[in-house]
C-alpha positions as CSV (number, residue, x, y, z in Angstrom):
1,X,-36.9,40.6,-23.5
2,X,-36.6,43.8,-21.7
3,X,-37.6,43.5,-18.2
4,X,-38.1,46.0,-15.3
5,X,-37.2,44.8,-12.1
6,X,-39.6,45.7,-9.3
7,X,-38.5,44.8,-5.6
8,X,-40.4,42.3,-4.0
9,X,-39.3,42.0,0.0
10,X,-40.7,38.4,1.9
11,X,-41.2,37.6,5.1
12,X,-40.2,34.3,3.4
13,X,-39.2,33.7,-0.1
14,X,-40.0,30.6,-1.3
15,X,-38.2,29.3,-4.8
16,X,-39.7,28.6,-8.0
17,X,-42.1,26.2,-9.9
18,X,-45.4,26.0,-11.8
19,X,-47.4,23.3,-13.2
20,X,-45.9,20.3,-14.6
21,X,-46.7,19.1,-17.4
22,X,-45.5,16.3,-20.3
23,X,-44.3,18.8,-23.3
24,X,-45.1,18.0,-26.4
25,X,-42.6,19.8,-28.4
26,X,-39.1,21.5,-28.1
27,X,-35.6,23.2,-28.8
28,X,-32.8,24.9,-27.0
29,X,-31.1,28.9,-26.1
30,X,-30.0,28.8,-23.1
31,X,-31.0,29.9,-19.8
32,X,-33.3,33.1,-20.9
33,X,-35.9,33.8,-23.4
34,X,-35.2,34.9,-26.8
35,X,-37.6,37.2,-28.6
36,X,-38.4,38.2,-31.9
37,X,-36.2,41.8,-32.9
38,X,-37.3,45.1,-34.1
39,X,-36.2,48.3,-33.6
40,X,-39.3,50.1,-33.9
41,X,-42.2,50.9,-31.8
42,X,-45.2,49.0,-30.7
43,X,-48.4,49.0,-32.7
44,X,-51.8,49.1,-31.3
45,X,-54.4,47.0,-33.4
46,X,-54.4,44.1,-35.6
47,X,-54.7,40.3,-35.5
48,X,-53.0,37.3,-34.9
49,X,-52.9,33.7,-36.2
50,X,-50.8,31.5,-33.7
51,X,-50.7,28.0,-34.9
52,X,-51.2,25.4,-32.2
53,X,-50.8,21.3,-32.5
54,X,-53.4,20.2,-30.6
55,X,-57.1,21.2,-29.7
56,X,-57.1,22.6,-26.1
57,X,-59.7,20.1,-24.8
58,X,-60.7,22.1,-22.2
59,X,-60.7,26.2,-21.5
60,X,-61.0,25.4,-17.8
61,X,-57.2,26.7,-16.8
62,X,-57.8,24.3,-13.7
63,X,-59.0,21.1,-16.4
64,X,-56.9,18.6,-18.1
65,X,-56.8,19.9,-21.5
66,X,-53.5,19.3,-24.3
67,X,-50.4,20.4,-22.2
68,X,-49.0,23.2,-23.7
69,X,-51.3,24.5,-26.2
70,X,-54.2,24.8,-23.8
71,X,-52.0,26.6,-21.3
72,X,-51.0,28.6,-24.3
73,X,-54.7,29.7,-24.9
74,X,-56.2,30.3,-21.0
75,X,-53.0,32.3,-19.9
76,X,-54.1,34.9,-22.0
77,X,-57.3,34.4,-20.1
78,X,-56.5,34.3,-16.5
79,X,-53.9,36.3,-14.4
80,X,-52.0,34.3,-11.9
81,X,-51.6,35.6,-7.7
82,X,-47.4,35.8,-8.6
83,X,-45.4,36.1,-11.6
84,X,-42.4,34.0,-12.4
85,X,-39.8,36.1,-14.0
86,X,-38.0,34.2,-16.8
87,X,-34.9,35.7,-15.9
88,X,-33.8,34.5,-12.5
89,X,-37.1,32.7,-11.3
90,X,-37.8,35.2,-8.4
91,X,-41.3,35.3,-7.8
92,X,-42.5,38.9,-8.6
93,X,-46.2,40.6,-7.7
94,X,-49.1,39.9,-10.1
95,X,-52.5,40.0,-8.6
96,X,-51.1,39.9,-5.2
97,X,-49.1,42.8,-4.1
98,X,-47.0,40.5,-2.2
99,X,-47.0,37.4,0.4
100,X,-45.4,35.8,3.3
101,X,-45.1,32.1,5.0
102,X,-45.0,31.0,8.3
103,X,-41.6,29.4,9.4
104,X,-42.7,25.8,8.0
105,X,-44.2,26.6,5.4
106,X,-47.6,25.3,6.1
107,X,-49.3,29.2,6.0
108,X,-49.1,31.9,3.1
109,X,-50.9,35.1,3.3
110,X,-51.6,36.9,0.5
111,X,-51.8,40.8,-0.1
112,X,-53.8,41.3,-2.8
113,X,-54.2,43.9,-5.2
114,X,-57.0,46.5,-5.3
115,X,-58.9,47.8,-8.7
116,X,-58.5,44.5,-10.5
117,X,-62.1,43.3,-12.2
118,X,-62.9,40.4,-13.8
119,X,-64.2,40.8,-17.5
120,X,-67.7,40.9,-16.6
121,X,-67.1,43.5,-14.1
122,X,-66.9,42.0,-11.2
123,X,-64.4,43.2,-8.3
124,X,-61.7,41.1,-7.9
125,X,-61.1,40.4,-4.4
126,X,-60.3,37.8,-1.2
127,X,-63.4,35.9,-2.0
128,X,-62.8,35.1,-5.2
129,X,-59.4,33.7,-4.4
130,X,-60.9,31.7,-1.8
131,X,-63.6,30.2,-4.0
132,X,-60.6,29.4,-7.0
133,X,-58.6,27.6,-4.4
134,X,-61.6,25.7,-2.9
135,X,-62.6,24.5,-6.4
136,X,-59.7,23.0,-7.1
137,X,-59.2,21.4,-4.6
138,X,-62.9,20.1,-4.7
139,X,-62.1,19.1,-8.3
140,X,-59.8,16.4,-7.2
141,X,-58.7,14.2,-10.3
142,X,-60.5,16.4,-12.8
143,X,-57.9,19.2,-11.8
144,X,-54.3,19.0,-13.0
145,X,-53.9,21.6,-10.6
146,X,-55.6,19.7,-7.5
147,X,-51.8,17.9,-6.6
148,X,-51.1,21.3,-5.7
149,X,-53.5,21.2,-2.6
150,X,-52.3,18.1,-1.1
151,X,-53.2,18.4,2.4
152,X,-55.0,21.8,1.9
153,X,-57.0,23.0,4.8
154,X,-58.6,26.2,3.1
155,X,-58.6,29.9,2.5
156,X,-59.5,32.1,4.7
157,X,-60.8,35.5,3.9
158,X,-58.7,38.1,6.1
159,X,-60.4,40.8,4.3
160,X,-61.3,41.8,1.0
161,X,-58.1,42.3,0.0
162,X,-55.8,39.5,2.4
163,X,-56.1,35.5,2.1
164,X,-54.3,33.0,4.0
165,X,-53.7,29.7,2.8
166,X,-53.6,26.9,5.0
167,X,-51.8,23.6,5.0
168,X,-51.8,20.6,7.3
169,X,-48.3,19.6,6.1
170,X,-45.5,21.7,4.9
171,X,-45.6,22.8,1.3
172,X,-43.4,25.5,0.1
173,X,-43.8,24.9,-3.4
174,X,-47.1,26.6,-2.7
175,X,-46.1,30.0,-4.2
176,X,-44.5,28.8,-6.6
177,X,-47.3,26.8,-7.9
178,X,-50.1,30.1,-7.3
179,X,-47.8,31.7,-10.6
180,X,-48.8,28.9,-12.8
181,X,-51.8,29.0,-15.6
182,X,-53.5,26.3,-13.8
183,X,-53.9,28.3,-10.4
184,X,-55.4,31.5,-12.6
185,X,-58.2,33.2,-10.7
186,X,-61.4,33.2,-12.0
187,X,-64.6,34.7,-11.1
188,X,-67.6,33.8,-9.4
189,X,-69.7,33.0,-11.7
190,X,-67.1,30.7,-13.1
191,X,-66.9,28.7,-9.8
192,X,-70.6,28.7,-9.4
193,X,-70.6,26.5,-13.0
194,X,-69.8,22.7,-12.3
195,X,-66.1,22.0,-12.9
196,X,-66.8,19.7,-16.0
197,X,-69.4,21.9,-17.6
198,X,-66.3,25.0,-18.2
199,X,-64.2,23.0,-21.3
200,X,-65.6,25.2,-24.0
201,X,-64.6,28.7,-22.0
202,X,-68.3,30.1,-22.1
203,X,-68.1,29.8,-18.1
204,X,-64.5,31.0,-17.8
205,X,-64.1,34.5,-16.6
206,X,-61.1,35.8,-15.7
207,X,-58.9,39.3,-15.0
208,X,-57.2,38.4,-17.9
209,X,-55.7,40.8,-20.7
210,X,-58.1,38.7,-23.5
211,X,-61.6,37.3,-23.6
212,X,-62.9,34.7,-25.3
213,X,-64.8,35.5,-28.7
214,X,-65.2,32.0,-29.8
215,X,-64.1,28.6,-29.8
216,X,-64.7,25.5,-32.6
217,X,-63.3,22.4,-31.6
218,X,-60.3,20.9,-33.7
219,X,-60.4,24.1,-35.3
220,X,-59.7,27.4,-33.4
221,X,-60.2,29.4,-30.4
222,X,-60.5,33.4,-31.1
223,X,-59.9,35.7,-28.5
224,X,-60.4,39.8,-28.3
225,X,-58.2,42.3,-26.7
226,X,-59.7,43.8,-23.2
227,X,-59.1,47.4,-23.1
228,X,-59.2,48.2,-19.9
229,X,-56.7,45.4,-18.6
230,X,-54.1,47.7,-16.8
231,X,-52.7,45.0,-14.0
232,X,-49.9,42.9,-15.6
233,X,-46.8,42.0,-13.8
234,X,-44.6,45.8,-13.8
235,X,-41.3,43.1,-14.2
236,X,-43.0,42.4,-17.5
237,X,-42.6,44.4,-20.6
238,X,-46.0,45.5,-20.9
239,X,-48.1,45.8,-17.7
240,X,-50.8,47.6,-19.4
241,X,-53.6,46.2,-22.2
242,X,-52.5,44.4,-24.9
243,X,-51.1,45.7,-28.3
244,X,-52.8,43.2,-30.6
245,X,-56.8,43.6,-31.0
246,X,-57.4,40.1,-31.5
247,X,-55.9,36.7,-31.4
248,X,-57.3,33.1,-33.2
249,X,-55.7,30.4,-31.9
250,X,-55.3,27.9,-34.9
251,X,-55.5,24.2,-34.5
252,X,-52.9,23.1,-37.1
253,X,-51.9,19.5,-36.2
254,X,-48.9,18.6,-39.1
255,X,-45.5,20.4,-38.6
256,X,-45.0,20.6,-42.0
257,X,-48.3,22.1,-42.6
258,X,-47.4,24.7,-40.2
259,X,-44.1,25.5,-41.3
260,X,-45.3,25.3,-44.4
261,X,-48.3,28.1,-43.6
262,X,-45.8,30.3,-41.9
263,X,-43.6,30.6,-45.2
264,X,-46.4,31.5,-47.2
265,X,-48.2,34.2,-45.4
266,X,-51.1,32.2,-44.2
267,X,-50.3,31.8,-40.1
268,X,-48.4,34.9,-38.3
269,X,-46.6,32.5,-35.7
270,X,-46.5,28.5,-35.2
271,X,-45.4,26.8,-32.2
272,X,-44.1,23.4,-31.4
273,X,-41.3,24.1,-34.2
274,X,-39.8,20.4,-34.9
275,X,-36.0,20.4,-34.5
276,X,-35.9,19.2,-38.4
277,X,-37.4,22.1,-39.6
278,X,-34.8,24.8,-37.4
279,X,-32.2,25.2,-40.3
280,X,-35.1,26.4,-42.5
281,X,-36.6,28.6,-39.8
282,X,-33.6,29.8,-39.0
283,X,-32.5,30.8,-42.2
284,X,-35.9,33.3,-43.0
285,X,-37.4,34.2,-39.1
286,X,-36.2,35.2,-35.9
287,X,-37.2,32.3,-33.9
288,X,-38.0,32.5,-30.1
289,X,-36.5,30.0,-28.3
290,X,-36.4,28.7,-24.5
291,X,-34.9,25.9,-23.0
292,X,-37.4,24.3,-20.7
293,X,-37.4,23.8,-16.5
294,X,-37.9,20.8,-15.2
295,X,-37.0,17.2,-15.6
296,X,-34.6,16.8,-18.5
297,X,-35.6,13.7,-21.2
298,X,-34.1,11.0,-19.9
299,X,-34.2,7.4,-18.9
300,X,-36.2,6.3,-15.5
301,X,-36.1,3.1,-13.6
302,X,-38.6,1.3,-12.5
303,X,-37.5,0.0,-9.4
304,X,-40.2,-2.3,-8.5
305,X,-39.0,-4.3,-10.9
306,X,-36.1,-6.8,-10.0
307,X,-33.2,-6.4,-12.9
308,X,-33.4,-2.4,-12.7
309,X,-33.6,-2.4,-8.7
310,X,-30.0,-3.1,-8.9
311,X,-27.7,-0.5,-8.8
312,X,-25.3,-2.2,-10.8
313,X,-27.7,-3.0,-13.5
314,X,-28.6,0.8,-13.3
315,X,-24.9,2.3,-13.6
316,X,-23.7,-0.2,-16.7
317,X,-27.0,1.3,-18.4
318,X,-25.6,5.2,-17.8
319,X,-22.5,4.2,-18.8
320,X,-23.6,2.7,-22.3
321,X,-25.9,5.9,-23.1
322,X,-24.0,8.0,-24.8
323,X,-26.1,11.4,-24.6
324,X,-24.0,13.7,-26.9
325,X,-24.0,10.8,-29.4
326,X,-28.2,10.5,-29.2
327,X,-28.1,14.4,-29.3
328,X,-26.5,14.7,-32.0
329,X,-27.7,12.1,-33.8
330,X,-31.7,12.8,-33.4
331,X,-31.8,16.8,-32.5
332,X,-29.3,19.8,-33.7
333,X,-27.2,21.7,-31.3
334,X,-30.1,23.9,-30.3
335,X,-30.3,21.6,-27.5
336,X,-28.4,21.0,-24.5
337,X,-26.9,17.6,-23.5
338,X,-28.2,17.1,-20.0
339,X,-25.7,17.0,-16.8
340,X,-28.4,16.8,-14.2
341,X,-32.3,15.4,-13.8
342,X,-33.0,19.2,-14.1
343,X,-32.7,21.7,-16.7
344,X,-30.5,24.2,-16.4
345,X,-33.4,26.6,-16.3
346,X,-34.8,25.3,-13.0
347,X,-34.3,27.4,-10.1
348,X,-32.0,25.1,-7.5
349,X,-30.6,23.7,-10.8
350,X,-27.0,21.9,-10.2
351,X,-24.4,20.1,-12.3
352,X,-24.1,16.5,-11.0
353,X,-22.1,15.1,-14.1
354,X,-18.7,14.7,-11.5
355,X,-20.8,12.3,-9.4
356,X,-22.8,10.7,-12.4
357,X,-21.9,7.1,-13.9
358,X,-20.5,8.6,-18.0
359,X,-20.3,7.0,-20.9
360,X,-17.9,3.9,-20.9
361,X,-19.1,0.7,-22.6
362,X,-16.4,-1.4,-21.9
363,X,-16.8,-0.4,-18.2
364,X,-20.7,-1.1,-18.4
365,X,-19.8,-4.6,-20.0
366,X,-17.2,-5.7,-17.3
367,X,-19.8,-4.6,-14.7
368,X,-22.3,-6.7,-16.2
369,X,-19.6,-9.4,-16.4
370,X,-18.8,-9.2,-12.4
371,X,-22.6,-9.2,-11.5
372,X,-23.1,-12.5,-13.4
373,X,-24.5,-11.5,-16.2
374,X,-23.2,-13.7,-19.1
375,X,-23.8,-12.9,-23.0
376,X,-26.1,-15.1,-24.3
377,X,-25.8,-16.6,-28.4
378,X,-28.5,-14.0,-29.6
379,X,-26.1,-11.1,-27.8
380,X,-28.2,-10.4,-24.9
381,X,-27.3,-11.6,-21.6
382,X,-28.6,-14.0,-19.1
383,X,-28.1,-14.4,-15.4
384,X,-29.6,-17.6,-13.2
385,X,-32.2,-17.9,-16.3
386,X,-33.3,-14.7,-16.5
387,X,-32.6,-12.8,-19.7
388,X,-31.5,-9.1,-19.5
389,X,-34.4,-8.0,-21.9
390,X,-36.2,-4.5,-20.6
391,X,-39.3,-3.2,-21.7
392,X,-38.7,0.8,-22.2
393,X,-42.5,2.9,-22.8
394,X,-42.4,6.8,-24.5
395,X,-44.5,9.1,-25.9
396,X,-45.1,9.9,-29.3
397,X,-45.6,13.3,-28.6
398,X,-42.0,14.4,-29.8
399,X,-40.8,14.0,-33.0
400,X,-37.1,12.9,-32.8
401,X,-37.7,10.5,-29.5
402,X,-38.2,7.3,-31.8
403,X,-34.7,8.4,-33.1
404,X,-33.3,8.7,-30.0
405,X,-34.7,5.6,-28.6
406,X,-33.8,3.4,-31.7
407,X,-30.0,4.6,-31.1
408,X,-30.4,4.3,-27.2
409,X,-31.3,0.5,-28.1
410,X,-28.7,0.1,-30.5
411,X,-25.9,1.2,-27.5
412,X,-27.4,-1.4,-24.9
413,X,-27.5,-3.9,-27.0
414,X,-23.9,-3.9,-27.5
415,X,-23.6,-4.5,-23.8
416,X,-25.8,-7.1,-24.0
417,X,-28.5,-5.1,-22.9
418,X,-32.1,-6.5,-24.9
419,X,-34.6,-2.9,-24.9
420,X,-38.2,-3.7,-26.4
421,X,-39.6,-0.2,-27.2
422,X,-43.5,0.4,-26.6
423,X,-45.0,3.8,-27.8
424,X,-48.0,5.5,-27.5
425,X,-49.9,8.4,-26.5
426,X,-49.7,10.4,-23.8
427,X,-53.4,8.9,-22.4
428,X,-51.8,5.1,-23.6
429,X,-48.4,6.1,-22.1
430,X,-50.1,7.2,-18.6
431,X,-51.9,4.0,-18.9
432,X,-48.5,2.4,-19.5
433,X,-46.7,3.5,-16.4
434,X,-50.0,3.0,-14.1
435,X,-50.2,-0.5,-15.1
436,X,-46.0,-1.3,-13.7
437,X,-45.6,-3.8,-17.0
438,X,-42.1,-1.5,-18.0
439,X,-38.8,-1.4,-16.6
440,X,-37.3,1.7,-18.2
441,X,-39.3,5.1,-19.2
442,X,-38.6,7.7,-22.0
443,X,-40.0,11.4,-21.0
444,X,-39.5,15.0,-19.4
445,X,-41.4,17.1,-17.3
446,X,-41.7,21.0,-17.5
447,X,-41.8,22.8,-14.3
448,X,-40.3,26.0,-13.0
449,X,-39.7,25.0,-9.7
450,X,-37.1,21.5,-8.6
451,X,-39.8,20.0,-6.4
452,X,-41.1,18.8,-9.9
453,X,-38.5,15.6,-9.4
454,X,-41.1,14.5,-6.3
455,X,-43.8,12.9,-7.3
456,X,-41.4,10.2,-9.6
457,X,-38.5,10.0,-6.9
458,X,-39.9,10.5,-3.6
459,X,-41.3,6.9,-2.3
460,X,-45.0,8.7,-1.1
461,X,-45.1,10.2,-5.0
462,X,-47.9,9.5,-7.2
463,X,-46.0,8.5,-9.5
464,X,-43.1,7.0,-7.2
465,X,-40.3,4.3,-9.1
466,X,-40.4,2.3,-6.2
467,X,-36.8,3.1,-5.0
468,X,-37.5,3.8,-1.2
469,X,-34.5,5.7,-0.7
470,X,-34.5,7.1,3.0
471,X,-32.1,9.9,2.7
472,X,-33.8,10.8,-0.8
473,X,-37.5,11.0,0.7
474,X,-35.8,13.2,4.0
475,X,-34.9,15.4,1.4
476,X,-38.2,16.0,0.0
477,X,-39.3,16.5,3.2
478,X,-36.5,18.8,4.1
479,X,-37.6,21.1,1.2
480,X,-40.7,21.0,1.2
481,X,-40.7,22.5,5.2
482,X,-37.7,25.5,4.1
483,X,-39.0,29.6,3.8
484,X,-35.8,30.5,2.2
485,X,-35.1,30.4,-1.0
486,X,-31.3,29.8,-0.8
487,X,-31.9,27.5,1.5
488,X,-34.2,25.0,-0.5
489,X,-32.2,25.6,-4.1
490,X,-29.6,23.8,-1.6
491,X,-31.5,20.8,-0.9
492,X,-32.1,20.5,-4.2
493,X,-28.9,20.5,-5.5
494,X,-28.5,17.4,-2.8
495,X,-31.4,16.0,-4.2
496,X,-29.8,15.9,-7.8
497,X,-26.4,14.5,-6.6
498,X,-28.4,11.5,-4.5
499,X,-30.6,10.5,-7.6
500,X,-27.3,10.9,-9.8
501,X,-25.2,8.7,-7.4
502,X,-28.1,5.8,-7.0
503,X,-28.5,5.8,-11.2
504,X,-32.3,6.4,-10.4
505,X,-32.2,8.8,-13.9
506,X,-29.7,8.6,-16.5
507,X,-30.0,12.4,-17.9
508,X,-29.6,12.5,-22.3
509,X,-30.9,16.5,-23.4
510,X,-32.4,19.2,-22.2
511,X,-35.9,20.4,-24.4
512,X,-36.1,23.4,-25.9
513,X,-39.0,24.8,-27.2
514,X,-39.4,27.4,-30.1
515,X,-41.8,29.6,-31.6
516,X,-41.4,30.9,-35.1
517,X,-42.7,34.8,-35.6
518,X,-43.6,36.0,-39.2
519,X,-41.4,38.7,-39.9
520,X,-43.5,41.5,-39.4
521,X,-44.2,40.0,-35.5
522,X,-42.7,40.9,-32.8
523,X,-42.8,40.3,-28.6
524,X,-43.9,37.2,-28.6
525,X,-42.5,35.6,-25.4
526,X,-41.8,32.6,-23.1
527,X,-43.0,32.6,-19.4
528,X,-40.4,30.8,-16.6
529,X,-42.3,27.4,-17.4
530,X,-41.3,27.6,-21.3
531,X,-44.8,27.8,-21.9
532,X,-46.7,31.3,-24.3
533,X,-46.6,34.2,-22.1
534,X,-49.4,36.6,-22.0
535,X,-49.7,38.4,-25.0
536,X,-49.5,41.2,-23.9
537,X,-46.3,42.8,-25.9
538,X,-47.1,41.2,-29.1
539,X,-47.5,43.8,-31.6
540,X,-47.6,43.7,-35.4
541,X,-45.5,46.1,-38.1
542,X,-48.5,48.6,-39.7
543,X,-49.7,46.9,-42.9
């Protein structure tokens, strides 16, 4: 990806991070994105046929639609306040020229840009940011956006082309979060609709470089160029309107089936390329590749739960993973095995494996042995009457987690450790974790930005383990209140070595996500958040 740095001077600089979400597929590079390669120059015209795994759900950017693939379909719809750039993480201008915070972090201002309109010609301006931000935070639950606004106090408009956002707590993974699909700005008309009345796009009006033609639920979502879209992100390949004339989103829910379309002409790119399929791929198509920010895929303690709210319990588990063994054994080398809670693409990322607990079985058994807990006839051990037998929920979302798991069992069992393993989907899996009835968890989260690890490891989290750790939750605190960047990439690197040192994660691989191009495609990248970039530099060869 070639990119074009543009200098982008803060009062305050706040580091990165977009929306989380649960992934639902992957694959692994490295640190940058990876495009698809040609020498030649950009056409103008033409269509193209992404393939997609799920039906969006919703077109609302703002709603709770399918992960991935709806963020996927309503980037190409909405323009964000900041860009992410891939590259580094720096926060780059977008629809706002640039910002500032006050020193805690509890006010951003926002310069915005002028001669932006939304598709049905209206000015974009102050107001309409205003109006976004208010919705979502009006939304609540509806939003997967709305966690965003905790403790929001409003927008103000400074003038048509200033905002200020206000806070009653610190929150400097604000700015990070306003470069994320979710926080797109749409129009008025599109706030003036109720929030659950937008899912099939006809409300949705953005600044966006596409609008939407049409969408068929299950099926496909088609979307046409905008010609006069001229306001991209200048650190982005193409700041100016899109190559490609049109674009159909194609629901194709079988891997194999898209794979299978790919290689004979009938789809010009698929995403959500399964790890089993990559040596094919590989072999025929210049696949794009990203590893993705955020939480790793990993195992998570519930620590309301008495066997795994001891720390000893918790390290004999780390040491009787082996993650380069369940790498290897379920994915390819196209993934990374994991060294931290966080992907190595996630700004304020740091190595913790020389303060984790690694792999030693025979350690993990003695420990067991000096906490009391004594093998049992079946194998499994059993300590004042209480058998060591853990209930461990995941997603079916991913094709090579059963693998992983079923191996991950096997390797605690021969430490006496008994693992029942309950899947579902993501809406059973969410019902899973809400109802407590689990001791260990199986699953990732994608964010650009470290402050991702919070809701799961800070005690006041909505989704907190239960481990009320003191210094862990003055950490959180710590960064959520720091303007500098350096500053808060150092807290979290403290925040990784405290949840590596109390065993409240054991860290197995990194996800990767990939993209498979058609030959004759080109410029089809990853954003920061290992989600579809804008289209904007997609182009196909002349037929």
């Amino acid at each position: 990806m070639t990119t074009h740095r543009t200098p982008f001077r803060l009062m305050a600089a706040i580091a990165a991070g977009t929306a989380a979400a649960l992934v639902m597929a992957g694959c692994s590079s490295g640190g940058t994105a990876s495009t698809s390669s040609s020498s030649s120059k950009p056409v103008d015209g033409g269509s193209l046929t992404y393939a997609i795994a799920n039906d969006p759900i919703t077109l609302n950017p703002a709603g709770t639609g399918a992960g991935n693939d709806t963020f996927a379909i309503t980037r190409q719809l909405v323009d964000s306040l900041l860009w992410q750039d891939p590259s580094d993480g720096s926060l780059t201008p977008w629809l706002a020229t640039k910002y500032s915070a006050n020193a805690d972090a509890t006010a951003f201002t926002f310069d915005l840009r002028s001669g932006v309109t939304f598709s049905d010609g209206t000015a974009f301006d102050a107001t309409a940011v205003k109006d976004t931000f208010d919705d979502i935070a009006s939304a609540g639950a509806s939003s997967t956006a709305a966690a965003y606004f905790s403790g929001y106090e409003g927008t103000k408009v400074v003038d048509d082309d200033t905002v200020e956002v206000d806070f009653g707590a610190p929150n400097a993974a604000f700015p990070n979060a306003t470069a994320s699909v979710a926080l797109g700005i749409v129009a008025p008309k599109t706030t003036e609709t109720p929030f659950d009345d937008r899912a099939d796009g006809k409300a949705v009006i953005g600044t966006g470089p596409f609008t939407l033609s049409s969408y068929t639920k299950n099926t496909s979502t088609v979307l046409t160029k905008r010609k006069d879209y001229d306001w991209g992100p200048a650190a982005r390949s193409n700041a100016g309107a899109a190559h490609l004339s049109k674009v159909t989103f194609q629901v194709v829910p079988e891997a194999s089936v898209r794979t299978g379309s790919l290689q004979s002409g009938q789809l010009d790119a698929i995403s959500s390329v399964q790890p089993s399929d990559v040596d094919t791929l590989q072999a025929q198509y210049d696949l794009v590749t990203r590893a993705n920010p955020g939480q790793v895929f990993g195992l998570t303690f519930n620590q309301k739960r008495p066997i795994v709210s001891d720390l000893a319990v918790r390290k004999a588990i780390a040491q009787a993973v082996d993650p380069k063994a369940v790498r290897d054994t379920a994915l390819n080398d196209l993934f990374t095995v994991a060294n931290s809670v966080l992907g190595s693409t996630t700004p304020g990322y740091a190595d913790t494996s020389s303060g984790s607990a690694t792999y030693d079985p025979k350690a993990a058994a003695a420990a067991l042995d000096d906490a009391g807990w004594e093998k049992g006839s079946d194998g499994i051990r059993t300590k004042d009457g209480t058998k060591l037998q853990l209930k461990l929920v995941w997603i079916t979302n991913f094709g090579p987690n059963q693998t992983s798991l079923e191996l991950i069992q096997q390797e605690l069992g021969k430490v006496g450790v008994g693992v029942t393993l309950e899947s579902g989907t993501v809406p059973q899996y969410l019902a899973n974790l809400t109802s407590g009835d689990w001791d260990l968890s199986w699953d990732n989260s994608s964010r650009a930005d470290g402050d991702v690890l919070r809701s799961k490891f800070s005690s006041s989290g909505a989704q907190s383990i239960g481990a009320s750790d003191t210094t862990l939750d003055a950490l959180f605190t710590k960064e959520l209140s720091q303007s500098s960047a350096s500053d808060r990439s150092a807290t979290f690197g403290e925040i990784q070595q405290r949840i590596a040192s109390q065993v409240d994660f054991v860290p197995v691989h990194e996800l990767t996500s990939i993209i498979a191009p058609a030959t004759d495609v080109h410029g089809i990248v990853f954003g920061a958040d290992t989600r579809l970039d804008q289209l904007t530099g997609a182009w196909k060869d002349a037929s």
